[in-house]
Phi, psi and omega in degrees: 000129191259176193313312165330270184300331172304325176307302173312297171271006164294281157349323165221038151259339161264317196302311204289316146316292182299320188275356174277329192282329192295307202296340153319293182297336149343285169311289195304316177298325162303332212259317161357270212308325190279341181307277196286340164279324160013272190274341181274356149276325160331297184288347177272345183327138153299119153231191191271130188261159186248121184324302213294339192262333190233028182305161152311317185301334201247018169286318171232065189292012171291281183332311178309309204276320163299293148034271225285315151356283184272346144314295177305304174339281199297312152280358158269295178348292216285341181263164186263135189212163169275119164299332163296320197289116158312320177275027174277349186280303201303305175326276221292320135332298170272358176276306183321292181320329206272298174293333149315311167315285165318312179291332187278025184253327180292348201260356195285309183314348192269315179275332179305292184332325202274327209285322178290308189301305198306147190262337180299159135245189203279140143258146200283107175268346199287355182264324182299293184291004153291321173290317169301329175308276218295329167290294190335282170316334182276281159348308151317302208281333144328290189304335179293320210301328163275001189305298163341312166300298190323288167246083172299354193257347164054044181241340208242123185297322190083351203297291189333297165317318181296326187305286202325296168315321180293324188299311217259023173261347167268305191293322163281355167297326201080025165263161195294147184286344168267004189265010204226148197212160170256175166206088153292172176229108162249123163169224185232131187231150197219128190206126174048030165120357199216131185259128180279175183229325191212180156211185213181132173196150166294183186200101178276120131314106167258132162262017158256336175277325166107234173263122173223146176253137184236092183259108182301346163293332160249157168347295178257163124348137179254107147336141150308319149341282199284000165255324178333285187299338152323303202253035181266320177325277216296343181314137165280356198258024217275160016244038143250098182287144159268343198285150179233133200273151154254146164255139190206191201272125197295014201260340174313125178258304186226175207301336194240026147285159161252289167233183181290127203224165199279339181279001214225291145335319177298333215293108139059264149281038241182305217297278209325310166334302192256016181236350181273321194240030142262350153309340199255324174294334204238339182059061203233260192280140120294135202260000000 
């Protein structure tokens, strides 16, 4: 074979390469989109929603929590302190944790409110969302095997990703979209090495159990109570915690959603993640 042809058939032994591959990212990107309006429709459904959860004010808890701050700021101002006193970071510090405390006290009522209000009563739900943990976990734990490819920067938690399977492993189990809740953590949390800015799990009504949250970072079922005070642990500030709990509408993917949207699934760093589990949600593929 003289040089000429070798060239010739490098050349189109590449040609042939580049159109299998492009006709890949095709295929995959097409299987993306059908995947995922699928399931953000599904998951998107309308129901009657309870204002206090789904207020204006709760669209953008990002927004909020900075808000709920520069408030607290703006009231350690206004009082008088010594400056020379040593213990002042530390004082302003538990005045901040104290007024924080407060506003997360303030998140029960919201739910109390729904629970008198709601025309439903509670169904027992807790073996069903024992079974979403655990189907939730066995998959993260796949997924790690890959976590590096994913996430080269081993900084993205995923906390999100993990709700959204448990929301949509309750919703075909068949309970109801108002039996169903986020609970975010917003401030700065620092878990296994990596600092987070918020987390984020569901949070299912049972009617022997009360609130229970089913987050695959632990083992078991939580009270809501009893994961609050868990994940005050992870505070950079603990134990006087900055984190502030939200109760919110489960349709959220992050602190600034409204509901789950495609643009938001698409990103970048995010696609490989969501393209895995939406084969795993749909039983399309195994990783």
């Amino acid at each position: 074979m003289n040089i000429a042809n070798f060239h010739r058939q490098t050349l189109f032994f590449l040609f042939l390469f580049l159109a299998n591959f492009l006709r890949a990212q095709d295929f995959c990107e097409d299987q993306f989109t059908k995947m995922w309006t699928v399931i953000t429709e599904f998951l998107n459904e309308e129901y009657i929603m309870q204002p206090e959860i789904t207020d204006e004010s709760r669209h953008d808890l990002f927004a909020t929590y900075k808000s709920e701050i520069d408030t607290i700021e703006k009231k350690w101002n206004t009082q008088e302190h010594d400056e020379s006193n040593k213990e002042l970071f530390r004082e302003k510090n538990n005045f901040f944790a104290g007024c924080i405390k407060q506003n997360n006290n303030s998140e029960f009522p919201r739910l109390e409110l729904f629970q008198k209000n709601n025309y439903q009563n509670f169904l027992d739900h807790r073996s069903i969302a024992q079974e979403s943990l655990q189907s939730a976990k066995e998959f993260s734990q796949k997924i790690m095997q890959r976590q590096y490819e994913i996430d080269p920067t081993m900084q993205i938690g995923f906390c999100f990703a993990r709700a959204l399977h448990v929301h949509y492993l309750l919703r075909k189990a068949g309970i109801e979209q108002q039996d169903i809740f986020k609970v975010f953590a917003l401030g700065d949390l620092y878990v296994d090495g990596r600092f987070w800015g918020f987390h984020v799990a569901i949070v299912i009504r049972d009617h022997n159990a009360g609130y229970l949250v089913i987050d695959p970072m632990k083992e078991e079922l939580s009270q809501l109570s009893e994961w609050m005070k868990w994940m005050e642990k992870f505070s950079l500030k603990y134990p006087a915690s900055h984190l502030r709990f939200y109760i919110a509408d489960a349709r959220k993917l992050f602190p600034s959603s409204k509901c789950y949207s495609m643009d938001e699934l698409r990103l970048p760093h995010l696609k490989e993640y969501f393209f895995m589990l939406g084969c795993e949600l749909l039983d399309i593929k195994k990783i």
